[in-house]
C-alpha positions in Angstrom: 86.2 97.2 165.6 83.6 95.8 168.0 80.8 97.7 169.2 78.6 98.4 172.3 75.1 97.3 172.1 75.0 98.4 168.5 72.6 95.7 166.9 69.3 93.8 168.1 70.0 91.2 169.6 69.0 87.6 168.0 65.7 87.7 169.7 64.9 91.2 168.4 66.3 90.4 165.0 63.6 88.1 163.7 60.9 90.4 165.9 62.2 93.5 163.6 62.6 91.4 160.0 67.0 91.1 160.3 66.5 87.3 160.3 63.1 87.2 158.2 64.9 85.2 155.5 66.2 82.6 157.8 65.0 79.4 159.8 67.1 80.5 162.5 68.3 84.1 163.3 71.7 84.7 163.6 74.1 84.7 166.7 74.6 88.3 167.7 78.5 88.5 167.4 78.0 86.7 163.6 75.4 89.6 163.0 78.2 92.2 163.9 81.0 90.8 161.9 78.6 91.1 158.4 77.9 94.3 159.0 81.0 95.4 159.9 82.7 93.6 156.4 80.7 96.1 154.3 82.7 99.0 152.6 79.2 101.0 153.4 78.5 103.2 156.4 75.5 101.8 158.4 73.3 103.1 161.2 71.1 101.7 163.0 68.1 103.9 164.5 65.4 103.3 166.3 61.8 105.1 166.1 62.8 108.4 168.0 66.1 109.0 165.4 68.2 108.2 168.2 71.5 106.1 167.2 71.1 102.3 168.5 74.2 101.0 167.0 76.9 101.7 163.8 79.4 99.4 162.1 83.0 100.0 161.1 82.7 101.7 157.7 80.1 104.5 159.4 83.0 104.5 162.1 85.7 105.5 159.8 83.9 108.0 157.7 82.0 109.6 160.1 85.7 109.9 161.6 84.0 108.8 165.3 83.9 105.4 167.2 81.4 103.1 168.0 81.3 104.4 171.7 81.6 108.4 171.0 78.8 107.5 167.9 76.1 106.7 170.7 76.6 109.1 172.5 76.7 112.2 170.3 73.1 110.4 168.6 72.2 111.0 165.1 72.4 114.9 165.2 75.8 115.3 165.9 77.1 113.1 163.5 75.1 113.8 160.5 74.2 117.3 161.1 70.6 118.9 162.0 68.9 118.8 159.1 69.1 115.0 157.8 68.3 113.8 162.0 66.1 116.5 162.3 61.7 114.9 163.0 60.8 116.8 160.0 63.5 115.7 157.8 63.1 113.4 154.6 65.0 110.6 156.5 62.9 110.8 159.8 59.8 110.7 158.1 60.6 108.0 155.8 60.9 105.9 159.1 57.8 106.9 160.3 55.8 106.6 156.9 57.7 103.3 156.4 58.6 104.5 153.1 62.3 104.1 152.2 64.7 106.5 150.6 67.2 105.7 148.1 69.9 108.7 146.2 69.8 111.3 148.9 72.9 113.1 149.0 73.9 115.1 152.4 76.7 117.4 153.4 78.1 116.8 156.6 81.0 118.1 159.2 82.6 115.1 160.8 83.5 115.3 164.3 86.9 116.4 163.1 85.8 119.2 161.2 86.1 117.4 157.6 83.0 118.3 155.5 81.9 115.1 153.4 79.6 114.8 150.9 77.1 111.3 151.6 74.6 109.0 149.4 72.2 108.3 151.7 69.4 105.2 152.0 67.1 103.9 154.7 65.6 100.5 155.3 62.7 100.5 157.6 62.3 98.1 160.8 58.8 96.4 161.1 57.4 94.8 164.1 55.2 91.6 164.2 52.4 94.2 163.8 54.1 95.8 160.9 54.5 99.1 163.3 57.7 100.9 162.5 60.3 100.2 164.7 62.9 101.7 163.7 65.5 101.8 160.8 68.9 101.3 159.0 70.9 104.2 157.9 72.9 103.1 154.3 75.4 105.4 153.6 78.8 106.0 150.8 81.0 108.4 151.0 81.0 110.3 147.8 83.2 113.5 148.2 85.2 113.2 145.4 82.3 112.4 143.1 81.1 115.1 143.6 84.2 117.4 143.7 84.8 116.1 140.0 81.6 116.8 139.4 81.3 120.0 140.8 84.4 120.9 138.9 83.6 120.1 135.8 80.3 122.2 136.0 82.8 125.3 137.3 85.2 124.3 134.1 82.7 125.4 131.9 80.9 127.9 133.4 80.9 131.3 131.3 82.2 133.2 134.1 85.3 131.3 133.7 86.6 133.2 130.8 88.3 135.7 132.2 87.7 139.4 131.3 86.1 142.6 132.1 87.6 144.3 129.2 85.1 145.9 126.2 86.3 143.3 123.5 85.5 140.4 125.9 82.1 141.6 127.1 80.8 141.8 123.7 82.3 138.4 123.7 80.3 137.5 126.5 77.0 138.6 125.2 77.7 136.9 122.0 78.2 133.4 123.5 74.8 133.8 125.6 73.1 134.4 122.5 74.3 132.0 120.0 74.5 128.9 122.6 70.5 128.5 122.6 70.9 128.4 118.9 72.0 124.9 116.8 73.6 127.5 114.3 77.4 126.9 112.9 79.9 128.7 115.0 83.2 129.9 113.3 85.4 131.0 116.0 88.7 132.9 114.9 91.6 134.0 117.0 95.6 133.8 117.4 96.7 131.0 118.8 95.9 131.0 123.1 93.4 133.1 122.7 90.7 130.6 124.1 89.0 129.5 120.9 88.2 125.6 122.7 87.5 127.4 126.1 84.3 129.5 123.8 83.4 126.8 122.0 83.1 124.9 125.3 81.3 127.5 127.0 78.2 127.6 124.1 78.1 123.8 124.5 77.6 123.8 127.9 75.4 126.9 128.0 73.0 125.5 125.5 70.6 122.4 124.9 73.2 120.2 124.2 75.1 120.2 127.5 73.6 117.0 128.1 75.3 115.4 124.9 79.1 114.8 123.9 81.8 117.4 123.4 83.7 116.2 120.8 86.9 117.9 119.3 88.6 117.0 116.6 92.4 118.9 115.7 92.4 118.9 112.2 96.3 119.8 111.5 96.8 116.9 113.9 95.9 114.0 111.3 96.8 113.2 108.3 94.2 113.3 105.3 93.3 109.7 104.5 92.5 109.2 108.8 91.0 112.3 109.2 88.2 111.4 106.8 88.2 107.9 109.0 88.2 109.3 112.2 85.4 112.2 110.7 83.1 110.1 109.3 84.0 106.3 110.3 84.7 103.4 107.4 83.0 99.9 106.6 84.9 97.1 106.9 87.3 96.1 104.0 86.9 99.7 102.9 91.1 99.8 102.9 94.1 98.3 104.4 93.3 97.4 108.1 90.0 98.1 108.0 89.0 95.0 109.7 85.9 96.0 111.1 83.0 98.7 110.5 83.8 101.9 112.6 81.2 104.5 113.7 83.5 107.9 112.7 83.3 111.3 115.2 79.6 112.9 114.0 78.1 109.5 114.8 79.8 109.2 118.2 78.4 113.4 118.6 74.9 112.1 118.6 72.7 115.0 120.0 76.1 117.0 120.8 78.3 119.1 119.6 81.1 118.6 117.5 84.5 121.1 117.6 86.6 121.0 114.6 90.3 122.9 115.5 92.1 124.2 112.9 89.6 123.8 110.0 92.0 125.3 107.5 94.1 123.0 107.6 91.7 120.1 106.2 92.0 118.7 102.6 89.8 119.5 99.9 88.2 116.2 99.4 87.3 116.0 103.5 85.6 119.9 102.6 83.4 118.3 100.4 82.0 115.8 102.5 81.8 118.1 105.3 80.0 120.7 102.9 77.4 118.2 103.3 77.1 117.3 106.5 76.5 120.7 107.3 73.9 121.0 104.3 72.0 117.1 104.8 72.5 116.7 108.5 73.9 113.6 107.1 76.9 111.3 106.3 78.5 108.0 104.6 81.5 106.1 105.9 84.5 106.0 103.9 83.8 102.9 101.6 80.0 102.6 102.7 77.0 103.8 100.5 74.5 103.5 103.4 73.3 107.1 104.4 73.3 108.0 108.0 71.5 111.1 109.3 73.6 113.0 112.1 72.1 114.8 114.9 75.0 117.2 115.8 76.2 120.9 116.2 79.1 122.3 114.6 81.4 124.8 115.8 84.7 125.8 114.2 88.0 127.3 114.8 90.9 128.6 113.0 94.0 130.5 114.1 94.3 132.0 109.9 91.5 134.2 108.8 89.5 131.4 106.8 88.6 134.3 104.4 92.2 134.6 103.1 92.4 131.1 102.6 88.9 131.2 100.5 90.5 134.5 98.1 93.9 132.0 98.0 91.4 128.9 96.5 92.5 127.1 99.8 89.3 126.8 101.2 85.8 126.0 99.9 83.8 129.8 99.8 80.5 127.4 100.2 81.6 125.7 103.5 83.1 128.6 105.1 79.8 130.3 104.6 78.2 127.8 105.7 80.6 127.6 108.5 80.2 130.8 109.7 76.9 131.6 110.6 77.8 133.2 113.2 81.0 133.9 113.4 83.3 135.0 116.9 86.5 136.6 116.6 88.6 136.4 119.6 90.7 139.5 120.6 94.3 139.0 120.9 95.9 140.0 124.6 97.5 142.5 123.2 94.4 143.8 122.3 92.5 143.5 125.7 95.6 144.5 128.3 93.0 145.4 130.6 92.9 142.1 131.4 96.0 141.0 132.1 95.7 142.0 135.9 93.0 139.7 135.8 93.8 137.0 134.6 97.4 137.5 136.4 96.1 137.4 139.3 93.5 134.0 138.1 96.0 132.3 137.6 98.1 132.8 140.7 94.8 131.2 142.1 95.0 128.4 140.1 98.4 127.6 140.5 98.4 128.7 144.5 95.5 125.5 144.6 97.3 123.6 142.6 100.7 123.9 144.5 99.6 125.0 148.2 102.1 127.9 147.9 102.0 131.0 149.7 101.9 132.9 147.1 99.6 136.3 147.0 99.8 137.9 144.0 102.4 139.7 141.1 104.3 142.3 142.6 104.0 146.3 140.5 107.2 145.9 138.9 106.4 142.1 137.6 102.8 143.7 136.4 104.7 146.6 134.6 106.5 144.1 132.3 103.4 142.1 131.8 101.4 145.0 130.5 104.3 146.1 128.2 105.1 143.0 126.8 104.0 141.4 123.3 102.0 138.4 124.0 102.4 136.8 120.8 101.5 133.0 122.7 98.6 135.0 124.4 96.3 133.8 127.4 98.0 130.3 127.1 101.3 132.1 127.1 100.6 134.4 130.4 99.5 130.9 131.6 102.6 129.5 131.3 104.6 133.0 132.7 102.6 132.2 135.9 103.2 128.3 135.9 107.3 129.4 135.4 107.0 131.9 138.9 105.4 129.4 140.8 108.6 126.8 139.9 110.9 129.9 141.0 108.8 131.5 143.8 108.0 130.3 147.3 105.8 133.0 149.5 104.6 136.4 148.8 104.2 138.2 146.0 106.3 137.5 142.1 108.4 139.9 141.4 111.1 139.9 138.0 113.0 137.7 139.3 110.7 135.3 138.7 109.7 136.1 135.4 111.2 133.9 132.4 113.5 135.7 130.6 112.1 137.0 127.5 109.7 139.4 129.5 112.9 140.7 131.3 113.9 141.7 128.3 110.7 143.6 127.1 110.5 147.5 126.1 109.1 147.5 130.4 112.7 147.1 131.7 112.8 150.8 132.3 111.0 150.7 135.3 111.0 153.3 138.0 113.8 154.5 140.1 114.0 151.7 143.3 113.4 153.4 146.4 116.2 152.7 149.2 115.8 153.0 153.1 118.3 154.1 155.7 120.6 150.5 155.2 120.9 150.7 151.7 118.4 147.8 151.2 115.9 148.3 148.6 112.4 148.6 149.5 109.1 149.4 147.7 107.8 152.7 146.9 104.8 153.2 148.9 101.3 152.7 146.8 98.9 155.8 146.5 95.9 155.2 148.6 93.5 155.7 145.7 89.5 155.5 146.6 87.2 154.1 144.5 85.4 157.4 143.9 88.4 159.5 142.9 89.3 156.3 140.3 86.0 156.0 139.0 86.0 160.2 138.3 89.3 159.9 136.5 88.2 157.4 134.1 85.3 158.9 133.1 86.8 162.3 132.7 89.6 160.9 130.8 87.1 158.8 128.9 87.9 155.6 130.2 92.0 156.3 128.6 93.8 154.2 131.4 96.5 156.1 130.4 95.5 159.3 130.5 93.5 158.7 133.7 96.9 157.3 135.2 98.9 160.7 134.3 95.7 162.9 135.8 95.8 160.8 139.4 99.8 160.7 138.9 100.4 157.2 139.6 101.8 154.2 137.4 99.2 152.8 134.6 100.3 149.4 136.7 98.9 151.1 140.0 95.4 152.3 138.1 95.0 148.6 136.7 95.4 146.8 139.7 92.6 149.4 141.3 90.4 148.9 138.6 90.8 145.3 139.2 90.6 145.7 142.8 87.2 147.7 142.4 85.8 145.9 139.8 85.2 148.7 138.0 84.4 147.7 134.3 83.5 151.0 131.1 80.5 151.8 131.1 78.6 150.1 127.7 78.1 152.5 125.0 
C-alpha cells in the first residue's frame, strides 16, 4: 500500500534522527517500503499530535487507509483519550520521554473495539527540540481476551448459586483462601470440587503460583509416587534421567490432589510427610528437598469411612482436613437449578451463536423433579444435548435427553389449546416482586408452600425468584 506524504522526506530524515545511523539517508520510497514490511502498526506524528503519515500494518488494524488515516488525525483513529494534549502519549512527545507497555482500547472506524500495546519514539531536531514522534503499536485483542477469561474462569462469582448450602459455601472459600491451611473438599461426583479448589487458589496469595492437579485414581501406584514426588536417575527401569516430581514443579503454588482415596498406602506415607516437613525425597534419591506448596484435597467417598475400613491413614486425613468443605449435592440445592439452567444456556448460546433464550416451564418442571445423580456436570451436559437438538427460542422436552423424559415430572399440567386445536402455552401469572417476596417469608422461605399460597407452579415461583434475585434471608 503506498502512502501520501506519510514520512519525512530524506532531507528531513537526518534533520529529525531517521537516518542518524547512516552516512547517507535513505531514498524516500526505500524509507516507505521498511516501514511498511513490519508486522507492527506505525504512526507518525508530528509536535501538535496531528497524524503526518502511517504504514501498512497501522492501515490494516486500525481497519482505515493511508488517505482516510490523515484525514480523520490521531483522535479519530485511536480514540480521545490516548491523542488527547494531556494524555500519557502526548506528553511523552513533548517531555521527550518515551513510553513503552501501554495498552489502549480503541473503536476502529468500522466499529471493531481492539485492544493495542502501545510505544513512542521521540523525533529530535538538530537543537534536540522535539519534533515530533513515532507511534509503535500491536494488536493484542486476543491476549487479552485469554487473559481476561481466565481471570473470569476463576472468579468466585462463577460458581453458581444463590441457594443457603452454597452461600455458606461462599463464605467458607473467602475465609480459608488467605489461609495456607490443608483443604479437604468432599462431594458426589459434578458437584464442583476442582471449580472450589480453584477458586481458593486464585482468591488467595498463591494466585501468582502454579495450579497443579493431580487425579489420583488416574495412575497407577508405582508412577503416581514418580509423578508425586519425581525420581533420580537409575532409580528403576527407564529412569534415564533425574526428574523434578509435581510438589517441586508447585513451587509457591498450590497443589490439588483428586480422588485422594484412591492412593496406596505407601504414597500415604510419604505424603503424611510432606504435609508434616514441608518436605520431600525422589523415589530412589536420599537428598531432602524442602517444598513450598499448598495442599488441597478432594474425594467423591467420605474419607472418614475409608479411615474406620483401615483404607486410609486416620493421621493424613487429619491432617488433610483442616478445614474441611463439603459440597452439597444438586439434589440438595434445587434452588439452583434455574440458575444454573439458565448459565448455562449462556454458555452454550456464546459458544454456538444460537438463538436460543432460555428453558421453557415444562423443560424446567422435569429438571427440578429429576435425580441428578451426575449433578452440576450432569445438567451441564442436559444443556450441551438441547443446544445439539434446538435451533431458536426457548428448550422445551423435546429437547431434553431421554432419561429426564422419563422422570417422576412427566405429569405435567393439562396443555392449553386455542381455537385450531394447536397447542399453545398457558399464560404466566404476572407475579410482582413484592407479592413474591411476602409469600416466601410468610411461608418461611418453603418454595413450595409459597407456590400453593400464590397458586402458581413451584417452576413459575423459581424462575421469579431467579428473575428477582431474591436470595433467604441469613439466619
Amino acid at each position: 500500500m503506498r502512502v501520501a506524504e506519510p514520512y519525512p522526506s530524506s532531507g528531513e530524515a537526518r534533520s529529525i534522527g531517521v537516518a542518524s545511523t547512516c552516512e547517507r539517508a535513505p531514498e524516500r520510497h526505500t524509507v516507505e517500503a521498511i516501514l511498511d514490511s513490519l508486522d507492527e502498526g506505525v504512526l507518525t506524528l508530528d509536535d501538535d499530535g496531528t497524524v503526518v503519515g502511517i504504514n501498512r500494518a497501522a492501515c490494516e488494524i486500525l481497519e482505515t487507509n493511508a488517505r482516510e488515516a490523515l484525514q480523520l488525525g490521531c483522535p479519530c483513529l485511536l480514540g480521545d483519550d490516548p491523542c488527547a494534549p494531556e494524555s500519557m502519549l502526548r506528553q511523552s512527545i513533548a517531555n521527550r520521554r518515551p513510553v513503552h507497555g501501554l495498552e489502549v482500547e480503541i473503536q476502529t472506524t468500522s466499529g471493531h473495539r481492539k485492544v493495542l500495546n502501545l510505544r513512542t519514539t521521540v523525533f529530535r531536531g538538530r537543537a534536540k527540540e522535539a519534533r515530533g514522534g513515532l507511534l509503535v503499536f500491536r494488536d493484542v485483542t486476543e491476549l487479552a481476551r485469554l487473559r481476561r477469561d481466565l481471570k473470569e474462569r476463576h472468579r468466585l462469582d462463577k460458581i453458581v448459586g444463590k441457594s443457603k448450602p452454597m452461600r455458606e459455601i461462599f463464605r467458607l472459600i473467602e475465609q480459608v483462601a488467605d489461609s495456607d491451611a490443608s483443604v479437604l473438599i468432599e462431594g458426589e461426583t459434578g458437584t464442583g470440587k476442582e471449580l472450589v479448589a480453584q477458586a481458593i487458589h486464585h482468591l488467595g496469595p498463591r494466585s501468582g503460583g502454579p495450579f497443579v492437579v493431580i487425579n489420583c485414581s488416574a495412575l497407577p501406584e508405582s508412577l503416581l509416587e514418580s509423578e508425586l514426588f519425581g525420581h533420580v536417575r537409575g532409580a528403576f527401569t527407564g529412569a534415564l534421567r533425574d526428574k523434578r516430581g509435581r510438589f517441586e514443579t508447585a513451587a509457591g503454588g498450590t497443589v490439588f490432589l483428586d480422588e485422594i482415596g484412591d492412593i496406596p498406602a505407601s504414597v500415604q506415607v510419604k505424603l503424611l510427610r510432606v504435609l508434616q516437613e514441608h518436605a520431600i525425597e525422589r523415589v530412589g534419591g536420599e537428598e531432602t528437598i524442602p517444598v513450598d506448596i499448598r495442599v488441597i484435597a478432594a474425594s467423591n467417598r467420605p474419607l472418614a469411612e475409608l479411615v474406620s475400613a483401615g483404607k486410609f491413614r486416620d493421621d493424613l486425613y487429619y491432617r488433610l482436613r483442616v478445614v474441611p468443605i463439603r459440597l452439597p449435592a444438586l439434589r440438595e440445592r434445587r434452588d439452583d437449578i434455574p440458575l444454573l439452567a439458565q448459565h448455562f444456556v449462556e454458555k452454550f448460546r456464546q459458544e454456538t451463536g444460537r438463538a436460543i433464550e432460555g428453558v421453557d416451564e415444562d423443560a424446567l418442571a422435569l429438571m427440578l423433579d429429576y435425580r441428578w445423580t451426575g449433578n452440576v456436570r450432569e445438567l451441564e451436559n442436559v444443556i450441551e444435548y438441547a443446544f445439539v437438538k434446538a435451533r431458536r427460542g426457548f428448550v422445551g422436552p423435546a429437547q431434553l435427553p431421554p432419561e429426564l423424559l422419563g422422570s417422576s415430572a412427566a405429569q405435567l399440567q393439562p396443555a392449553v389449546f386455542g381455537a385450531t386445536g394447536r397447542r399453545r402455552k398457558a399464560r404466566r401469572p404476572e407475579l410482582t416482586r413484592n407479592e413474591v417476596e411476602q409469600a416466601l417469608t410468610a411461608a418461611g422461605w418453603n418454595v413450595a408452600k409459597a407456590a400453593r399460597q400464590l397458586r402458581v407452579s413451584r417452576t413459575t415461583l423459581y424462575k421469579r425468584i431467579a428473575e428477582f434475585e431474591l436470595e433467604e434471608p441469613r439466619e
